[in-house]
GUPABA-878403 format. One line per field, with one value per residue (C-alpha): residue in three letters; x, y, z. Coordinates in nm, 2 decimals, m for minus. Example, Ala and Ser with C-alpha at 12.3 -4.5 7.8 and 13.67 -1.06 7.14 Angstrom:
residues 2
residu: c(ala / ser) .
px: c(1.23 / 1.37) .
py: c(m0.45 / m0.11) .
pz: c(0.78 / 0.71) .
This chain:
residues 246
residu: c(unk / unk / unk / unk / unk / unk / unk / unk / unk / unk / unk / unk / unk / unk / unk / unk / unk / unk / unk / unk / unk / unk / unk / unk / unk / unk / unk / unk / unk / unk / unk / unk / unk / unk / unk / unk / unk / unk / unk / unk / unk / unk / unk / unk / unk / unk / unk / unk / unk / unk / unk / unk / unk / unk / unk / unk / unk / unk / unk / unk / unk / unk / unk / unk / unk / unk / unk / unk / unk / unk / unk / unk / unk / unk / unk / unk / unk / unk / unk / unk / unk / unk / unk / unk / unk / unk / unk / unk / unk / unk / unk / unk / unk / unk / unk / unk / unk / unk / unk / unk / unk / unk / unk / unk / unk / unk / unk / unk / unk / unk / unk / unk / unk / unk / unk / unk / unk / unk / unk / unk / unk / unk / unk / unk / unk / unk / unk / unk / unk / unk / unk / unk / unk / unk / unk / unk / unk / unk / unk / unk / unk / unk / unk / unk / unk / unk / unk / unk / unk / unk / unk / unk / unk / unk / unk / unk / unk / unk / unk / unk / unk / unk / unk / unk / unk / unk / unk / unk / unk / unk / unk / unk / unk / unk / unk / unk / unk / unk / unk / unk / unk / unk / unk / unk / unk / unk / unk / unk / unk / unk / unk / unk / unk / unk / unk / unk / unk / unk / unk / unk / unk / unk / unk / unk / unk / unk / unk / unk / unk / unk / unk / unk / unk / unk / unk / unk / unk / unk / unk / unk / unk / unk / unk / unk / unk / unk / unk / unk / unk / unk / unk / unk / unk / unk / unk / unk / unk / unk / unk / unk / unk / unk / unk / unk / unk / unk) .
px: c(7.69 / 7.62 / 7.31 / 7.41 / 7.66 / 7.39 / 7.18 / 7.45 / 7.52 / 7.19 / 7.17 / 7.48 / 7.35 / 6.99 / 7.15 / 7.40 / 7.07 / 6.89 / 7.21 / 7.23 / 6.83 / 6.86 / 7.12 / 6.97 / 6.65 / 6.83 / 6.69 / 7.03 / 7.05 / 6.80 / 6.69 / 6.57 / 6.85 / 7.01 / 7.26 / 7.26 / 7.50 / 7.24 / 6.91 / 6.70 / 6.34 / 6.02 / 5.81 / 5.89 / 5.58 / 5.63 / 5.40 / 5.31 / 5.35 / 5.00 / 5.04 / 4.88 / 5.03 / 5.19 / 5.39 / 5.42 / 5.70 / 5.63 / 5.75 / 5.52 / 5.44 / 5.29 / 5.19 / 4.93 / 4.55 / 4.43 / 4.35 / 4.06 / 4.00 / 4.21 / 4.10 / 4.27 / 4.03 / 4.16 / 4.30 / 4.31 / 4.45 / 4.76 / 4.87 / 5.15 / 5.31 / 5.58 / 5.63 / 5.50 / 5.20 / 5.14 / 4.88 / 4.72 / 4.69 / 4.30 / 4.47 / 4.33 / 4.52 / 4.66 / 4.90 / 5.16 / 5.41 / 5.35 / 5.60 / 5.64 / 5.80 / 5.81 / 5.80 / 5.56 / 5.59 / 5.41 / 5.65 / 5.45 / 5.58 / 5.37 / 5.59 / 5.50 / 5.54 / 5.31 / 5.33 / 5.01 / 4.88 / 4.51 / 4.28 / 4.16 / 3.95 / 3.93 / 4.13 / 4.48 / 4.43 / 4.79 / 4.97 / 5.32 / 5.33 / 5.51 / 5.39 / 5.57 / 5.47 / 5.52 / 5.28 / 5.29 / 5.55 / 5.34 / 5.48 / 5.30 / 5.17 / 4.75 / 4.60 / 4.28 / 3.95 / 3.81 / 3.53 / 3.49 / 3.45 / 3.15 / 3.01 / 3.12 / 3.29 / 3.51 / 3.26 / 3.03 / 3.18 / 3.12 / 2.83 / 2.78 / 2.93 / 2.67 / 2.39 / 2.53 / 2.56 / 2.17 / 2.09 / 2.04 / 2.38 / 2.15 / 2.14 / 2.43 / 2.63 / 2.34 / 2.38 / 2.73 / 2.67 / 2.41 / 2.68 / 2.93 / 2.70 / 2.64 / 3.01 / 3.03 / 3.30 / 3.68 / 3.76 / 4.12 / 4.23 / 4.57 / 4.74 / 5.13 / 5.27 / 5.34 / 5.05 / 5.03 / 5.16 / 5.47 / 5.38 / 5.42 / 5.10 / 4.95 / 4.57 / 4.36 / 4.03 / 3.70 / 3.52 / 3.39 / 3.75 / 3.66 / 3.97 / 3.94 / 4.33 / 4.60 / 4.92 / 5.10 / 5.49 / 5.48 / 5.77 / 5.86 / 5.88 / 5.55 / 5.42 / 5.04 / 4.79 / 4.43 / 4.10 / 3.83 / 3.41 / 3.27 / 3.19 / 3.60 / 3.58 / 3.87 / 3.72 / 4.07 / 4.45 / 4.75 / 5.09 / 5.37 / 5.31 / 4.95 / 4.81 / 4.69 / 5.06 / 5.09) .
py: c(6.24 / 6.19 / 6.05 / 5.83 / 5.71 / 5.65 / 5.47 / 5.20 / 5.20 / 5.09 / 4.86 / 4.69 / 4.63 / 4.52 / 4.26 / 4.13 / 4.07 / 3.89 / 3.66 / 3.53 / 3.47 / 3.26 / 3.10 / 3.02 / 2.94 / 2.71 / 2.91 / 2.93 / 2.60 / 2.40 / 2.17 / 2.45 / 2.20 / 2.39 / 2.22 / 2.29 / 2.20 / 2.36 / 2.53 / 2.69 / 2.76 / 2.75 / 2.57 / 2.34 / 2.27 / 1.94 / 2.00 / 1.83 / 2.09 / 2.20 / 2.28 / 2.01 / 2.00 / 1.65 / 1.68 / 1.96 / 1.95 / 2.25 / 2.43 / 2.46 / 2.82 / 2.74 / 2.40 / 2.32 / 2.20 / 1.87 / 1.87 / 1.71 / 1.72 / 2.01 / 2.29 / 2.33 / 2.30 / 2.46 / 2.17 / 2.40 / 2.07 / 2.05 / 2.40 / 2.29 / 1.99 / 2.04 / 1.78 / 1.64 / 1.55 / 1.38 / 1.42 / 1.22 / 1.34 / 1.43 / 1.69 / 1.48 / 1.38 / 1.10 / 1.02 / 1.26 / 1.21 / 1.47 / 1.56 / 1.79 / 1.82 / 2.04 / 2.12 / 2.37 / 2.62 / 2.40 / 2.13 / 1.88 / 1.71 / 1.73 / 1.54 / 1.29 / 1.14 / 1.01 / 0.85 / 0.78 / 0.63 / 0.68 / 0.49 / 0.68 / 0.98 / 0.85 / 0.83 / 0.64 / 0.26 / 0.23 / 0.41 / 0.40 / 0.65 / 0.75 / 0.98 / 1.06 / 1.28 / 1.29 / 1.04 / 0.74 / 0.68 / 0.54 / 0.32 / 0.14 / 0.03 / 0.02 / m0.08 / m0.02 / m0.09 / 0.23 / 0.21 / 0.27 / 0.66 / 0.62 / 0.46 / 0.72 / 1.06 / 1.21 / 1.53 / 1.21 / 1.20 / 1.57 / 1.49 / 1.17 / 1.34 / 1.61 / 1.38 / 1.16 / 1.50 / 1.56 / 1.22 / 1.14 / 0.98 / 0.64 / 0.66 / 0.74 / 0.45 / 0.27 / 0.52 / 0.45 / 0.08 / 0.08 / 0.29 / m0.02 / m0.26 / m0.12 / m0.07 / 0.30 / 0.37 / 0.32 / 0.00 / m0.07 / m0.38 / m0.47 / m0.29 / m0.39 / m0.19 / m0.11 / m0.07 / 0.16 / m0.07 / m0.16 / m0.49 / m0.55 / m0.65 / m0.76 / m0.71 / m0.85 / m0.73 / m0.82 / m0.56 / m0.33 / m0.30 / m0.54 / m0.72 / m1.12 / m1.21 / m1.04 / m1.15 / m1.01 / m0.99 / m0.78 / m0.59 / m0.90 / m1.17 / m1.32 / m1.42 / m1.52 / m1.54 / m1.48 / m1.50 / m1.26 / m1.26 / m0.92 / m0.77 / m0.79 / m1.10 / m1.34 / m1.68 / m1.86 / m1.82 / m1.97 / m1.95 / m2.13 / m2.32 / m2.40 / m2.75 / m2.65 / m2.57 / m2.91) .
pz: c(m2.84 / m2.45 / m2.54 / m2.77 / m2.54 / m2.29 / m2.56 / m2.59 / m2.25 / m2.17 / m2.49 / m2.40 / m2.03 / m2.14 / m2.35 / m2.12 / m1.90 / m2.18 / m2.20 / m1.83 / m1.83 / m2.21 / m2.03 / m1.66 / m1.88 / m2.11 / m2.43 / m2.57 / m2.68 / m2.93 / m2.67 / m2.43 / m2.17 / m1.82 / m1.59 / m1.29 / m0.98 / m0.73 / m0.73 / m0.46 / m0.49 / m0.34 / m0.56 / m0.93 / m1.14 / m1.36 / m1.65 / m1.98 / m2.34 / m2.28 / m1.95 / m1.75 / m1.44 / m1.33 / m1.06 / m0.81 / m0.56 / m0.28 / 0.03 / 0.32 / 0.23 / m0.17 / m0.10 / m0.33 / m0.24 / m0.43 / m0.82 / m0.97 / m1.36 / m1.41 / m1.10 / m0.81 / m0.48 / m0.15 / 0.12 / 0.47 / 0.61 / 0.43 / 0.53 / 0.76 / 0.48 / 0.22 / 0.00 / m0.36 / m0.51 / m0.82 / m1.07 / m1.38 / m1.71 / m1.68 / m1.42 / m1.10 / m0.82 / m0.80 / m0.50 / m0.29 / m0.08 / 0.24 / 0.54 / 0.82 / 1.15 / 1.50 / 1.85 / 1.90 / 2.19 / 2.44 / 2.37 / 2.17 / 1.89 / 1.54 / 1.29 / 1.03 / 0.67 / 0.40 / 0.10 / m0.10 / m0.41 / m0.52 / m0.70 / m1.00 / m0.89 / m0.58 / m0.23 / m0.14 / m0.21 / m0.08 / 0.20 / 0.40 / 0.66 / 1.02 / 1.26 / 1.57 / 1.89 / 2.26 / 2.31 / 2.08 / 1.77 / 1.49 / 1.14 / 0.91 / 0.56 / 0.48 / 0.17 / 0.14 / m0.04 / m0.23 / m0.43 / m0.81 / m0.82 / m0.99 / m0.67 / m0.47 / m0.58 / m0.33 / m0.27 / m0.16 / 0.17 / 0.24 / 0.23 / 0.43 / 0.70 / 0.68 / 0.63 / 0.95 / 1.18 / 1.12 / 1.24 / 1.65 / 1.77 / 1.83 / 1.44 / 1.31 / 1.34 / 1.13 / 0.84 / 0.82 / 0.84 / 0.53 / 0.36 / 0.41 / 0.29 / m0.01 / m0.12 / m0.06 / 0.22 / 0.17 / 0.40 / 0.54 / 0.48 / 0.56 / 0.82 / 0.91 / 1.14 / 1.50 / 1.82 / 2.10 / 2.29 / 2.14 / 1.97 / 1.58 / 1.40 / 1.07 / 1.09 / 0.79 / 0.75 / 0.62 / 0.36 / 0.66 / 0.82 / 1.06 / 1.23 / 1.18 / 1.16 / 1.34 / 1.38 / 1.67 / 1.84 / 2.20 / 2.29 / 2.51 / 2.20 / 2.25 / 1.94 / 1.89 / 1.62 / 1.68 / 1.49 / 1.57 / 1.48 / 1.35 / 1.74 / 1.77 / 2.00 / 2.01 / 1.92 / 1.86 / 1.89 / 1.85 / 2.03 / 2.01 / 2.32 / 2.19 / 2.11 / 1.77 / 1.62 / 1.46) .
């Protein structure tokens, strides 16, 4: 008889447990649905029936590397971000939103935000980010030029960077340049945001990231528009007090 009173003893307990987790889980009802006023965790996987993930919201500690046709490759450089990163249905990357901030021990401030969309296969075509230390505060929004990804694949610029390191300095910036000629580099090409030194810009570019247009405001009010050739040299502006307003 004791044993049988332990047998439902246990039974009753086991399936008291299966109840809270069908309900937590949401397996009680039809629609697999849960409410929930409040939930802690460390990571949520968003993810199609079959699996495929789509969106990946993360703490710092199980942040995710980046996703490319379904595998997961390691990103050393996003070990100190939380955040989200979104993710086609092909299982490639497509865009995050990234964010961290501290002082370390020696003081320094390491915070920022950024949040990305990709062209397909390929590297953010738009971005809106902040970064902030002891040094310089930093806002703004780029859009960028990035080639098809059947021009250049991202592993392509692994390997760029290899092939420039084996070249004498004296040559290196002319690899780079052929590169940009022939379509193969992501160019910025809009920048809006804030300088080092204070002033509010919009910089338009020409395909190699070149300045030529850049509307300015300095911290004092002064307002200015200049036009620059391709060495960076101011060949015309315009201020308010300027003969060429009209």
């Amino acid at each position: 008889m004791s044993q049988l009173r332990t047998f439902f003893a246990g039974a009753t307990t086991m399936a008291a447990a299966l109840a809270a987790i069908m309900t937590l889980t949401g397996s009680a009802d039809p629609g697999r649905r849960a409410s929930f006023d409040e939930i802690t965790v460390g990571r949520i996987n968003i993810v199609e029936p079959d699996g495929t993930k789509r969106i990946v919201i993360s703490n710092k500690a199980q942040f995710p590397g980046d996703f490319m046709q379904g595998k997961e490759r390691a990103r050393p450089d996003r070990s100190s971000f939380a955040g989200m990163i979104f993710i086609n249905e092909e299982g490639t990357e497509n865009g995050g939103f990234l964010q961290k901030g501290s002082i370390g021990a020696d003081g320094k401030i390491a915070s920022g935000l950024s949040l990305t969309f990709d062209r397909f296969r390929q590297d953010q075509a738009l971005q809106l980010l902040t970064n902030d230390s002891a040094v310089h505060q930093q806002t703004a929004i780029k859009i960028n030029d990035v080639p098809m990804y059947s021009t250049t694949a991202i592993a392509d610029y692994a390997r760029f960077r290899q092939e420039a390191g084996k070249l004498p300095e004296a040559e290196q910036r002319a690899y780079w340049d052929k590169l940009a000629d022939e379509g193969r580099l992501s160019q910025n090409r809009i920048w809006l945001g804030n300088t080092i030194g204070k002033s509010s810009t919009l910089q338009l570019k020409d395909a190699k990231g070149r300045v030529r247009m850049m509307l300015m405001v300095t911290p004092e009010g002064k307002a200015e528009i200049q036009m620059l050739d391709e060495q960076g040299k101011v060949t015309k502006s315009i201020t308010p007090g300027s003969a060429d307003q009209a």
